[in-house]
N, C-alpha and C positions, 0 to 999 in steps of 0.2 A: 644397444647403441654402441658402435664401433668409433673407437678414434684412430689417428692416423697425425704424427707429428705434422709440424707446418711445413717443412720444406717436400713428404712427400705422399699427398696427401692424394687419397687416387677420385675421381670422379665420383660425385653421388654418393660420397661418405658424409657424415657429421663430426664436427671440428667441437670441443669443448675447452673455452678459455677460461683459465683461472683470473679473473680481473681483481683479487685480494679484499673481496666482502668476509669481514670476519663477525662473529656473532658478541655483539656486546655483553660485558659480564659487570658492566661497575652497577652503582648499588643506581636502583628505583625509586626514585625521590615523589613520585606520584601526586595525586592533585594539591595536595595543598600547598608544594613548591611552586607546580604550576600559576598555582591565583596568587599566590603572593609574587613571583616574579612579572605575572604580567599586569597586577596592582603599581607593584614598583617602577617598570618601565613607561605604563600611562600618568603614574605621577610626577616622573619625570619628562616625559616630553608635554606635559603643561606648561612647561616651563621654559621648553627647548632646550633640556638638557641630552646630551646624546645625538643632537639634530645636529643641523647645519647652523652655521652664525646667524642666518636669517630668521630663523625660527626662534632665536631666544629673544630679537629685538624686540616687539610688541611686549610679550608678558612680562620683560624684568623690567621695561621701562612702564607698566601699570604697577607694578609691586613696589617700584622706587618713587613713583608718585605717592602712592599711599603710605609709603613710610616716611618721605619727605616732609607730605603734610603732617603727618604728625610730632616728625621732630620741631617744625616750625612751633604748633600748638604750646609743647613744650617748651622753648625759647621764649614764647611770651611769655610763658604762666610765669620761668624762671627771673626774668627783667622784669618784668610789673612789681612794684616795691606793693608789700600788705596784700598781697593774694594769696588767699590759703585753700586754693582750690583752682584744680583744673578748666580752662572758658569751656569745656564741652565734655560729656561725660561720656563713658564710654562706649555706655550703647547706643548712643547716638552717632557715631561716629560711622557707622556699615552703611546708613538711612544716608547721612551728608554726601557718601559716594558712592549711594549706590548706583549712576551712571558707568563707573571706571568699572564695577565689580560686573555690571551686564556687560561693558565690553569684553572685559575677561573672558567671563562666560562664553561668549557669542563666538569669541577666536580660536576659543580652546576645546571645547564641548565638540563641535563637527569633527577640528583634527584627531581627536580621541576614539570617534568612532566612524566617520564619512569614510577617511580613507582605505578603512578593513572591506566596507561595502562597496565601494567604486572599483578596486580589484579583485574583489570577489575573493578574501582571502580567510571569509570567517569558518566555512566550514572545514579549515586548516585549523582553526584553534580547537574546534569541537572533536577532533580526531583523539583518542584516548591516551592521554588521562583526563584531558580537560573536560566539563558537559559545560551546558549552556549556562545552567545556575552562577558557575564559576566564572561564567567571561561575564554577565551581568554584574555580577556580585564586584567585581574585580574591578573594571570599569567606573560604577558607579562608586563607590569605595573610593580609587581614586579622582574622579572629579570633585568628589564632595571634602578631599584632603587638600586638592588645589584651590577652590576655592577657601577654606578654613586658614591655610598661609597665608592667602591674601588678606586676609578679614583679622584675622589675631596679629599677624604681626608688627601692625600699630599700634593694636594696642598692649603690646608688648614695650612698646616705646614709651607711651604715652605712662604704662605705669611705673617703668624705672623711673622716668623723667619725674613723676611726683614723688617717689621716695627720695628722689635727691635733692630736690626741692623742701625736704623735708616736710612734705603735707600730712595731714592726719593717716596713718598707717592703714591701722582699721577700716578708715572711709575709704580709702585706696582702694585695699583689697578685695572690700565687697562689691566697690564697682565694678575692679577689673575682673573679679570672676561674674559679675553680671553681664557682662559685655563677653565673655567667653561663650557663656550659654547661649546668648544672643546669637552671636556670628555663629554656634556651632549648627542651629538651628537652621540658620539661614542658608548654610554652604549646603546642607544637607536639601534644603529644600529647592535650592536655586542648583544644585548638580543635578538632581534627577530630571526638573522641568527641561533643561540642556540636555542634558543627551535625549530625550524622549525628541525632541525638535529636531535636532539634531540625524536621529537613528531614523528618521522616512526620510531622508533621501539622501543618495550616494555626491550630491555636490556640493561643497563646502562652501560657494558662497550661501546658497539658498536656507543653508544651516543658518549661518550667522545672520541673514536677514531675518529669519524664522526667529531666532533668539532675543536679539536685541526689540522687536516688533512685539513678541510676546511681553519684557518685561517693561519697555518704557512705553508703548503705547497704554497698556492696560494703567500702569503707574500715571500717567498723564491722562486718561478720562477718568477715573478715581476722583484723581486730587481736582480736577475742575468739578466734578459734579457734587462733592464736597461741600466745595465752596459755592457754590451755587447757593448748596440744601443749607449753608451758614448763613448767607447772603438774604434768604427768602423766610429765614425764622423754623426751619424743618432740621433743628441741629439734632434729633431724636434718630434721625436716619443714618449720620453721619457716620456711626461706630459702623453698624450692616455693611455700608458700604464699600471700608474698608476687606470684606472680605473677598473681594473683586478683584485684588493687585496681588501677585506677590512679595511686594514690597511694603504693603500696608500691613498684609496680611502679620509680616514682623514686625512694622510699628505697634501693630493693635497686640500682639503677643508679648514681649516687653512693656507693653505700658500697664497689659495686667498684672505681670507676673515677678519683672523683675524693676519694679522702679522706675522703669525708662518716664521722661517726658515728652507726648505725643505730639506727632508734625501735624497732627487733624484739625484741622480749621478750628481755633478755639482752645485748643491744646485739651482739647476732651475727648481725652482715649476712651476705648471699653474698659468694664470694668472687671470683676473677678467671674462675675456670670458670665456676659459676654465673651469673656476671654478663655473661659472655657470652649465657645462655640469655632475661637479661631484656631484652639489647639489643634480641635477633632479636625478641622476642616485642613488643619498645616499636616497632620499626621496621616489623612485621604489621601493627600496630593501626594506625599510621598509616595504612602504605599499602591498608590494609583500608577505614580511613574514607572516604579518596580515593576506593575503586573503589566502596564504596555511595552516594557523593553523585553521582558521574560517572552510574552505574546509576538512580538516583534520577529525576536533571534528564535522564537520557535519556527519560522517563516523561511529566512534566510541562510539557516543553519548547514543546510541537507545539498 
């Protein structure tokens, strides 16, 4: 191959420009910088942190709700002269909004993964170092971290606020690490069902109708046909049925396991048996989400 400067370059030669591609030499930080960086960036744009102003409005204004409410909770406990205990325990406290927590979900779940699919940008992530395990993993990792700040961090409030109050320490503590296990449970189980909603199809609103329909409609014929089976003397069925919602599904799991007091018609949660049945069936679902987002991004990958 012959070259020939540019000012005299003769007919039918070949020109070779040096355009300054040099060969990188810094170090190879390889996959596991990769998941944890793109862990970090999708638990930050939960949040709309790194977005535009628009994007933070929704989720800091459901985070400050839910921590509003709880400082309020606290404000009574502390003004009520002879209350030596908080009006609402901790792990009831995810169950009283879990509305705000499926909004959450519904807003943030599509923007986590609709927008990669709608520009066709995933099989950029899948390009090496990254494989698919890593973007699932990563992904759902952080949805289930977004939701978990939602969820703890009232009751983050909720249990300074009784140590300052000076409430029983001890009884404190155990709630509040009951109410940890609770939401951690939860976040984990309500991130996966989200993105799996979420991950069929590339348009975000259809996500978010997909989400919000998934957790409060189920949650709303649940709780009516409950009350029904209370209503009609069939209160035998009542626990079974909570395994139907995702939302119950965490009443009925707390009410075996960690104390919680059940929202089921009658306040007659499952019990340690039962509550075995909703573990396995919380721990399916999980690993059920996993294996249709894994099956999903096997699809979309290439």
């Amino acid at each position: 191959m012959s070259t020939q400067p540019l000012g005299g370059q003769a007919p039918g030669t070949t020109r070779i420009h040096n355009i300054g591609y040099r060969n990188y030499d810094g170090p190879r930080l390889g996959r596991a910088y990769a998941r944890r960086s793109l862990y970090s960036q999708s638990l930050r744009g939960a949040f709309g942190l790194g977005r535009s102003a628009k994007s933070k409005v929704l989720p800091m204004i459901l985070l400050g709700i839910m921590c509003m409410v709880a400082a309020i909770i606290v404000a009574v406990a502390v003004a009520t002269p002879n209350m030596t205990d908080l009006p609402l325990k901790y792990t009831r406290y995810a169950i009283i909004m879990q509305a705000l927590i499926a909004l959450f979900l519904a807003s943030q779940a599509p923007q986590s993964v609709s927008r990669d699919l709608r520009f066709k940008s995933v099989p950029l992530y899948f390009s090496r170092p990254i494989e698919r395990v890593d973007y699932v993993l990563a992904k759902f990792a952080a949805m289930a971290s977004a939701v978990f700040v939602l969820t703890a961090a009232p009751l983050v409030i909720l249990y300074a606020g009784a140590l300052l109050a000076e409430f029983d320490f001890a009884d404190q503590t155990k709630g509040f690490a009951q109410g940890l296990v609770s939401v951690a449970v939860l976040s984990v189980l309500f991130g996966g069902i989200g993105l799996v909603l979420a991950a069929f199809t590339p348009r975000r609103g259809f996500g978010v109708a997909a989400v919000i329909a998934t957790l409060t409609i189920t949650y709303g014929a649940v709780s009516t046909v409950q009350a029904i089976a209370w209503e009609t003397g069939s209160a035998g069925v009542i626990q079974w049925l909570g395994l139907f919602s995702p939302v119950t599904l965490i009443d009925g799991l707390q009410t075996a396991f960690l104390g919680a007091t059940s929202a089921f018609p009658g306040g007659e949660g499952p019990g340690a048996g039962v509550g075995v049945v909703y573990l396995l069936t919380v721990l399916a679902l999980v690993a059920g989400s996993y294996g249709v987002l894994m099956r999903r991004y096997r699809k979309v990958g290439l």
